[in-house]
ZADO-1210 file (C-alpha; in nm, 4 decimals, padded with zeros to 6 digits):
<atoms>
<atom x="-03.9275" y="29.5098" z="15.0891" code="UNK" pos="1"/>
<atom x="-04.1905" y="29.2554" z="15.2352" code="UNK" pos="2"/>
<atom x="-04.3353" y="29.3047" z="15.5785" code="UNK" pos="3"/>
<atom x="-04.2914" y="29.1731" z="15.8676" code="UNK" pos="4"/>
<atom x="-04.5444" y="28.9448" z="15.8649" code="UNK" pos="5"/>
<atom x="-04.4875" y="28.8271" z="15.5823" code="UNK" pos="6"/>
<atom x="-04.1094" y="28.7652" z="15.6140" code="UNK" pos="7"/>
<atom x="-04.2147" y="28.5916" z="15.9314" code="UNK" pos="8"/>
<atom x="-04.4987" y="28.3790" z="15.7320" code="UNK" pos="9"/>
<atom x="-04.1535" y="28.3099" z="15.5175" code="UNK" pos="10"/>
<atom x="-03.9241" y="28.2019" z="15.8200" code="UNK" pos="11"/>
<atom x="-04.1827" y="27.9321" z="15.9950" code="UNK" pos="12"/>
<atom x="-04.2818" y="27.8013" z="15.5671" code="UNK" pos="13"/>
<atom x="-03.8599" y="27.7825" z="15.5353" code="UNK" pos="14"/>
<atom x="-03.8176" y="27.5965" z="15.8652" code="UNK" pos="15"/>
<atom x="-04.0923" y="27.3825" z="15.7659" code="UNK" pos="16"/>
<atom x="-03.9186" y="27.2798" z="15.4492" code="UNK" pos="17"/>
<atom x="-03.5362" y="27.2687" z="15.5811" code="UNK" pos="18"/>
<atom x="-03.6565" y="27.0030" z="15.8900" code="UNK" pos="19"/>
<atom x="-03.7860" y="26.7571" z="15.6416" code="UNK" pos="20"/>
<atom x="-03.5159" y="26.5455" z="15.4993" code="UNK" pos="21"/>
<atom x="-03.3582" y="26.5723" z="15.1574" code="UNK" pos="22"/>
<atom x="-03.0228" y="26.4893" z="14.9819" code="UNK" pos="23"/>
<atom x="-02.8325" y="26.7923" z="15.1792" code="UNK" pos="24"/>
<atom x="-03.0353" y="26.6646" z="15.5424" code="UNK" pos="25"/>
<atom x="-02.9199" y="26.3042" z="15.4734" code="UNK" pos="26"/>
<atom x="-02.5694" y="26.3692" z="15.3550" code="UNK" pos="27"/>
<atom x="-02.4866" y="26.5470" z="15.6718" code="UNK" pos="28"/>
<atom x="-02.6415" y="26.3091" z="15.9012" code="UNK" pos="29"/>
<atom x="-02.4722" y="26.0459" z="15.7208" code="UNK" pos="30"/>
<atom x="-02.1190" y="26.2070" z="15.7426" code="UNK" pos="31"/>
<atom x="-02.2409" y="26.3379" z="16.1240" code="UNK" pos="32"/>
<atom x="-02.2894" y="25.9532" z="16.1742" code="UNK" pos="33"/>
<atom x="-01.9467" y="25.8240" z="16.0332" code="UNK" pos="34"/>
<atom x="-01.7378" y="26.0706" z="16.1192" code="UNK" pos="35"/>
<atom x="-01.8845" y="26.2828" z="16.4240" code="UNK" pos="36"/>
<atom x="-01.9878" y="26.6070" z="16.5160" code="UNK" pos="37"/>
<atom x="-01.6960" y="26.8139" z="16.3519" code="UNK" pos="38"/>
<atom x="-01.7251" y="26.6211" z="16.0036" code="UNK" pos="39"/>
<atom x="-02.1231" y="26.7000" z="16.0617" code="UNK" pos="40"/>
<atom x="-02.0493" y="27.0570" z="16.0860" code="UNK" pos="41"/>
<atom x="-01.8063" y="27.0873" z="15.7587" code="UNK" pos="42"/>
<atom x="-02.0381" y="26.9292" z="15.6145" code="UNK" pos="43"/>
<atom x="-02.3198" y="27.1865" z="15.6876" code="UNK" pos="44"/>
<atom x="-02.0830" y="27.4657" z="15.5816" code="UNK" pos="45"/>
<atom x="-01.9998" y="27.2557" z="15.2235" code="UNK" pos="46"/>
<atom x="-02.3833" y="27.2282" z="15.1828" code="UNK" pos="47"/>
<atom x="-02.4656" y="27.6158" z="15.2181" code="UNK" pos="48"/>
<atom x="-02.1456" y="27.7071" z="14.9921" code="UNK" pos="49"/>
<atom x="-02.3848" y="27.5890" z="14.7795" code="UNK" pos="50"/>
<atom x="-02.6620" y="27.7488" z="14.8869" code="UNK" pos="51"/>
<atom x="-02.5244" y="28.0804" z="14.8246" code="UNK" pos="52"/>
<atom x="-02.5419" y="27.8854" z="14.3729" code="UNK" pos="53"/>
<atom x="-02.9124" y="27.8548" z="14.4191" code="UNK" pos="54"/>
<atom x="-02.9577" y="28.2466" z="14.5620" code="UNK" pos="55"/>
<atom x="-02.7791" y="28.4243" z="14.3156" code="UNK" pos="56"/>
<atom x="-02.9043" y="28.2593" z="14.0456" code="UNK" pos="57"/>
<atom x="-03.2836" y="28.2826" z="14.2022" code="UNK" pos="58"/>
<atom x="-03.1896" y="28.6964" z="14.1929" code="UNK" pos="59"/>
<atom x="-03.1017" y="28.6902" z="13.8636" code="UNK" pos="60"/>
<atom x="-03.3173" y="28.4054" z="13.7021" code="UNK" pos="61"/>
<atom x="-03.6391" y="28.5021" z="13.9381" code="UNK" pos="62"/>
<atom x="-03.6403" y="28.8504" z="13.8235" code="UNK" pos="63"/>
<atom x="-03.6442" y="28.7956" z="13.4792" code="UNK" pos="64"/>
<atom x="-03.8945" y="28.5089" z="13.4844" code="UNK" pos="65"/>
<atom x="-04.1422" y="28.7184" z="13.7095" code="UNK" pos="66"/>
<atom x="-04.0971" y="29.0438" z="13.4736" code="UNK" pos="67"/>
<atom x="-04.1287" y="28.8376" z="13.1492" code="UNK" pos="68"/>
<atom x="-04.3937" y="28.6153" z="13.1711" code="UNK" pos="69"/>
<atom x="-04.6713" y="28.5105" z="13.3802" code="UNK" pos="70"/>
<atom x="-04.7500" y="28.2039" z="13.2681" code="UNK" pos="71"/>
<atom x="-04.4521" y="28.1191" z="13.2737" code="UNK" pos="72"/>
<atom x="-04.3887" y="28.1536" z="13.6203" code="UNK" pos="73"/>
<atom x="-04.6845" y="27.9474" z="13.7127" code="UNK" pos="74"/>
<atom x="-04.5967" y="27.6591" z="13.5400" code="UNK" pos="75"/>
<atom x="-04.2524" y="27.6261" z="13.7290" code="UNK" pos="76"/>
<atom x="-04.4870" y="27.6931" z="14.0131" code="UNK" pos="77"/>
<atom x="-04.7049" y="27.3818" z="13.9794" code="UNK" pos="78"/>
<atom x="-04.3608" y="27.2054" z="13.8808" code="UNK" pos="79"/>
<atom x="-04.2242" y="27.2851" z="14.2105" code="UNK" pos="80"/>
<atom x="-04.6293" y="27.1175" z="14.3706" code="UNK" pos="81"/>
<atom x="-04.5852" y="26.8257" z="14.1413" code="UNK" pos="82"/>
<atom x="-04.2217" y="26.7566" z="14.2544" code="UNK" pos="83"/>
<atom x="-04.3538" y="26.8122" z="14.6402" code="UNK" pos="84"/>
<atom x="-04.6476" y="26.5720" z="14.5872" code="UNK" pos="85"/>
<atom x="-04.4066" y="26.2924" z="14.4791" code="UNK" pos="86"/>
<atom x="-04.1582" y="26.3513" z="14.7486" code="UNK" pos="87"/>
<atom x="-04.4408" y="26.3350" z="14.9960" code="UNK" pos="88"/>
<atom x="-04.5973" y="26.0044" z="14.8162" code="UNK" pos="89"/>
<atom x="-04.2300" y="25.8307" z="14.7937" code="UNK" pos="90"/>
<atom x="-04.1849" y="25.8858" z="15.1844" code="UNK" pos="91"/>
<atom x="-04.5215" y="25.7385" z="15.2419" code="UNK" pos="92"/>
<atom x="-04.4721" y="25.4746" z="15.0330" code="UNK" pos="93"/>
<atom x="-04.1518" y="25.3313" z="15.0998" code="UNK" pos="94"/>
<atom x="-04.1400" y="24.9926" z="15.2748" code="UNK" pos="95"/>
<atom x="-03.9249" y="24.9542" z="15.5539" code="UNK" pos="96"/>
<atom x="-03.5631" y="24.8465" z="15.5429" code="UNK" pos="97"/>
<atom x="-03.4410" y="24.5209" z="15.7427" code="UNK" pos="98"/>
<atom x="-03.2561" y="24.6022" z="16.0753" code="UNK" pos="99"/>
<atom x="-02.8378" y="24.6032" z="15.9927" code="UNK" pos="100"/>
<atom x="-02.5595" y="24.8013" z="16.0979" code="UNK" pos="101"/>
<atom x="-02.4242" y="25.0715" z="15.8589" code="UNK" pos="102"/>
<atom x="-02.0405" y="25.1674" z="15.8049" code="UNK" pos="103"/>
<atom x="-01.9645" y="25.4395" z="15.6050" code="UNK" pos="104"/>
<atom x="-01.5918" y="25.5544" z="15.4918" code="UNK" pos="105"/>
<atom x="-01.4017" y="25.7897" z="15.6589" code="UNK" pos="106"/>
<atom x="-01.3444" y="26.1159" z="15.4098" code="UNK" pos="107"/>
<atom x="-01.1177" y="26.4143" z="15.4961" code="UNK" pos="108"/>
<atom x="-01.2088" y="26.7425" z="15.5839" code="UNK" pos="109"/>
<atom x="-01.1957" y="26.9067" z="15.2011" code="UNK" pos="110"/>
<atom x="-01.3693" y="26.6419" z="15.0720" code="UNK" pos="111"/>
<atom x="-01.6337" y="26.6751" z="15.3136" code="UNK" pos="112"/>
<atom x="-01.7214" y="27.0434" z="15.2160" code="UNK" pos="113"/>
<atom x="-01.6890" y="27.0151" z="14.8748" code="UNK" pos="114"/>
<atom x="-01.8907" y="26.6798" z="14.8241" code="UNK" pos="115"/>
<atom x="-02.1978" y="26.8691" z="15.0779" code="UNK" pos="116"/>
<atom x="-02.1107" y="27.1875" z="14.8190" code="UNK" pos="117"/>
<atom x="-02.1964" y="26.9524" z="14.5078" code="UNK" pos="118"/>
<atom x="-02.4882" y="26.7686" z="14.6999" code="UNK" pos="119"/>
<atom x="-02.6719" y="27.1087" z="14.7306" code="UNK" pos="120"/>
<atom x="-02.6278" y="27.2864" z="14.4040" code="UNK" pos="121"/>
<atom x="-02.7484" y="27.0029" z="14.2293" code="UNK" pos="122"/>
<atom x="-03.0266" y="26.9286" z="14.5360" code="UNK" pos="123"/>
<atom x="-03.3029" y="26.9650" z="14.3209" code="UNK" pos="124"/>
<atom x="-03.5085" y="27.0356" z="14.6709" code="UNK" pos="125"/>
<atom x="-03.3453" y="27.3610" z="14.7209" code="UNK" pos="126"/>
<atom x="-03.4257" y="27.4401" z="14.2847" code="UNK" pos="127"/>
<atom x="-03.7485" y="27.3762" z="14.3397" code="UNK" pos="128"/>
<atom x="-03.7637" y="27.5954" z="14.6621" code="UNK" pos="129"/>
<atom x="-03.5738" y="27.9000" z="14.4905" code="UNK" pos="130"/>
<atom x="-03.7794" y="27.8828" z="14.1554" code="UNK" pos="131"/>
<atom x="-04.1265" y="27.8153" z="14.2824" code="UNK" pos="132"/>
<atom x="-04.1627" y="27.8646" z="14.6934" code="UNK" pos="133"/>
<atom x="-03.9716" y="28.1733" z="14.7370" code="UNK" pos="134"/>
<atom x="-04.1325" y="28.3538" z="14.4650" code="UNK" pos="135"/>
<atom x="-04.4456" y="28.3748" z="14.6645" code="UNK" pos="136"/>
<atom x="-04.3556" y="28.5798" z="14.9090" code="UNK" pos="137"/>
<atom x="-04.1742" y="28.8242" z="14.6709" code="UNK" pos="138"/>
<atom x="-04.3981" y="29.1503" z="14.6338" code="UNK" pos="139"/>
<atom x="-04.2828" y="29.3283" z="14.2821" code="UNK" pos="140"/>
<atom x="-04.5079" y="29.6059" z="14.4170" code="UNK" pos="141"/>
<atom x="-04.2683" y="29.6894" z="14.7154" code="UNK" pos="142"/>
<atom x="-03.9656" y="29.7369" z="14.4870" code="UNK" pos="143"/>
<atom x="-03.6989" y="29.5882" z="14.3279" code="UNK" pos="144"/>
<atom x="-03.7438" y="29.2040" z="14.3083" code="UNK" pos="145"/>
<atom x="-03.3558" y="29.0922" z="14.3418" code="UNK" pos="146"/>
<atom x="-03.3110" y="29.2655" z="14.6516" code="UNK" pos="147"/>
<atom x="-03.6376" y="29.0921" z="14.7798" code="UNK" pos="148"/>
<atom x="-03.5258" y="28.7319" z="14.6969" code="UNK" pos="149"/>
<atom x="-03.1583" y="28.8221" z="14.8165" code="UNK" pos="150"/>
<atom x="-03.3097" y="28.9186" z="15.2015" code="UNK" pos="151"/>
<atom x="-03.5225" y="28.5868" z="15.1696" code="UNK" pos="152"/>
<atom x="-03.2292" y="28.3776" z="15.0485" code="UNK" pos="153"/>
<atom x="-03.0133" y="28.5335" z="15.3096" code="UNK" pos="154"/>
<atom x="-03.2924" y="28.4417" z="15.5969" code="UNK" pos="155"/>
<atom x="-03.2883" y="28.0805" z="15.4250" code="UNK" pos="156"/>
<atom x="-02.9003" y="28.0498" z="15.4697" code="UNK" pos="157"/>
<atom x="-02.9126" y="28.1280" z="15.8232" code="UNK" pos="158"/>
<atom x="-03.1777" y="27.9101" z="15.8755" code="UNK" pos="159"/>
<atom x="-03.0640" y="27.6224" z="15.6979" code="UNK" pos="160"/>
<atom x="-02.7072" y="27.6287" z="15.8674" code="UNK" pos="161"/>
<atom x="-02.9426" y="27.6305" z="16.2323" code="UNK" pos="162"/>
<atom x="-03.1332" y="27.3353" z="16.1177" code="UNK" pos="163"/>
<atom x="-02.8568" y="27.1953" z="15.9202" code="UNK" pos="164"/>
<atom x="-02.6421" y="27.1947" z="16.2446" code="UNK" pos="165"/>
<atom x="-02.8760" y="27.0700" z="16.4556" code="UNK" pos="166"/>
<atom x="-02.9489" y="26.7927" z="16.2496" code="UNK" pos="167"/>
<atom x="-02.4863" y="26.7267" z="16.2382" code="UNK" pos="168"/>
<atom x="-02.5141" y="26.7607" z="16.5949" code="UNK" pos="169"/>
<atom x="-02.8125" y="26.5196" z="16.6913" code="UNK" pos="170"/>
<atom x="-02.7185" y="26.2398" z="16.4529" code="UNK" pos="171"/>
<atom x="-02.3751" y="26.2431" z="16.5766" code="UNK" pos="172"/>
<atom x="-02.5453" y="26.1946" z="16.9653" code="UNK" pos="173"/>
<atom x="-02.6885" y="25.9875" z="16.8489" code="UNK" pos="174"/>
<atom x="-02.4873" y="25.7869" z="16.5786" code="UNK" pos="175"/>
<atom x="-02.4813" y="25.3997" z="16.7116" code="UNK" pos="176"/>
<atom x="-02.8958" y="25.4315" z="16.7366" code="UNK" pos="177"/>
<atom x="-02.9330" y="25.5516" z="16.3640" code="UNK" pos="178"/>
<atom x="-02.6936" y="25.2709" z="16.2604" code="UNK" pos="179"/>
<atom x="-02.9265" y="24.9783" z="16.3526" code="UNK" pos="180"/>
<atom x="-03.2564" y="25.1803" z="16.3940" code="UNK" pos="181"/>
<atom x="-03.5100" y="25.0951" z="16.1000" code="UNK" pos="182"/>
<atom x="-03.8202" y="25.1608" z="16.2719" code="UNK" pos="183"/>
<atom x="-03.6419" y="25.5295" z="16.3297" code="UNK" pos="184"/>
<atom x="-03.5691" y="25.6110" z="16.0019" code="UNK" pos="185"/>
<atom x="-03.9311" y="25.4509" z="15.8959" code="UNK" pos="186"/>
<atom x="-04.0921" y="25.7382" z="16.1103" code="UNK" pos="187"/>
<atom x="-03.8837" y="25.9783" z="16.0086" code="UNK" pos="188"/>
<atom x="-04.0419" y="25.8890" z="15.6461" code="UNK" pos="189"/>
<atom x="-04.3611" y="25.8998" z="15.7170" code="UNK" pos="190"/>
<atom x="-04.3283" y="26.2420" z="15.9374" code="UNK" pos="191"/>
<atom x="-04.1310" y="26.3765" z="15.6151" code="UNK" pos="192"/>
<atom x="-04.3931" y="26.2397" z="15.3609" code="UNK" pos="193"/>
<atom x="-04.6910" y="26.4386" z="15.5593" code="UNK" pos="194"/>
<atom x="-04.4864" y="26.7538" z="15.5820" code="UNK" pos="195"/>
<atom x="-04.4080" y="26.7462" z="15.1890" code="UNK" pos="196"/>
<atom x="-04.7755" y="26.7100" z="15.0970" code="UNK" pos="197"/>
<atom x="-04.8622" y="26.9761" z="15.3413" code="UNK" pos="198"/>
<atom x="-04.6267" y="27.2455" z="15.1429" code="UNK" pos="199"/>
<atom x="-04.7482" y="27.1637" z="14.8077" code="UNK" pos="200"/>
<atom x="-05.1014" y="27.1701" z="14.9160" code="UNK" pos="201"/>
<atom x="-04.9719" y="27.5574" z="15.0611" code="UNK" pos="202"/>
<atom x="-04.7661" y="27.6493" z="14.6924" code="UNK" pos="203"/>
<atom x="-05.1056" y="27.5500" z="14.4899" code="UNK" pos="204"/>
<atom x="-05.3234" y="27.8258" z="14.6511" code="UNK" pos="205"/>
<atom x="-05.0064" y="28.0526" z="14.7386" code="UNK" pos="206"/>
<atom x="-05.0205" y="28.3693" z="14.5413" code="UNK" pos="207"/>
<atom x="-04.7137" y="28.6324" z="14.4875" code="UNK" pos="208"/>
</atoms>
């Protein structure tokens, strides 16, 4: 198993990645927004249902890519950098969005997990984190590599449902504000857009 440091190294990296916004982030806070604090909250438990699709098939698919081929596993690698650098360059990039209220649907409670389910397993944000950031702090040396990527999956579920949550439970504080706030969600770009190039700039000279 990896050390404690280095499962620590893992937790802040994870953290670092889960804060910044993707599909998953802005589905809840949408739903947190319409619907309040409880539809937030299914909607955090839909979204990490699917987590649970990404982390077995990293413990299956990981394993096998890391035993068969090296090269292999660095070009999903610098896949994962490439996909980073564009988030990071999109959120920089985008112009900001005239000032207007935003109504959203009410949906019921199913439909709330099982749309956040679908969000994440085809978030390609949490792919690219199973197939090229997790990898790095797997070490084949300390044993089996499924077990490995199963702990570090598991610490990126609990995680995720902390920040996830927190994220259901501000934007519903908060929902009139993020309605009619572009100069908010503007920020909250550019904050996301620094963080993004930050972690690819980390994968490129990460090693496993």
């Amino acid at each position: 198993m990896p050390d404690i440091s280095r499962l620590a190294l893992f937790c802040v990296a994870t953290l670092g990645l889960l804060v910044v916004p993707g599909p998953a982030v802005f589905y809840i806070v949408t739903r947190s927004v319409a619907q309040g604090r409880g539809a937030g909250m299914i909607s955090v438990l839909g979204v990490h249902a699917g987590s649970l699709v990404h982390i077995a098939a990293a413990a299956l698919g990981i394993s096998a890519l890391l035993a068969a081929s090296a090269t292999a596993f660095t070009v999903v690698k610098y896949v994962g950098v490439a996909y980073l650098l564009w988030l990071g360059a999109r959120k920089l990039m985008r112009r900001g969005e005239d000032e207007q209220q935003v109504e959203l649907p009410v949906q019921s409670k199913r439909r709330l997990f099982w749309e956040g389910f679908v969000v994440n397993v085809l978030n390609p944000k949490t792919a690219i984190f199973f197939l090229a950031f997790l990898p790095q702090f797997v070490v084949p040396a300390a044993g089996p590599v499924g077990p490995q990527i199963l702990l570090l999956g598991a610490l990126w579920l609990v995680l995720g449902v902390i920040s996830d949550g927190a994220y259901a439970l501000l934007s519903s504080a908060l929902a009139g504000r993020m309605r009619r706030s572009a100069r908010a969600r503007r920020r909250l770009d550019m904050g996301s857009g620094l963080v993004y190039l930050g972690l690819a700039a980390w994968l490129t000279t990460a090693k496993t």
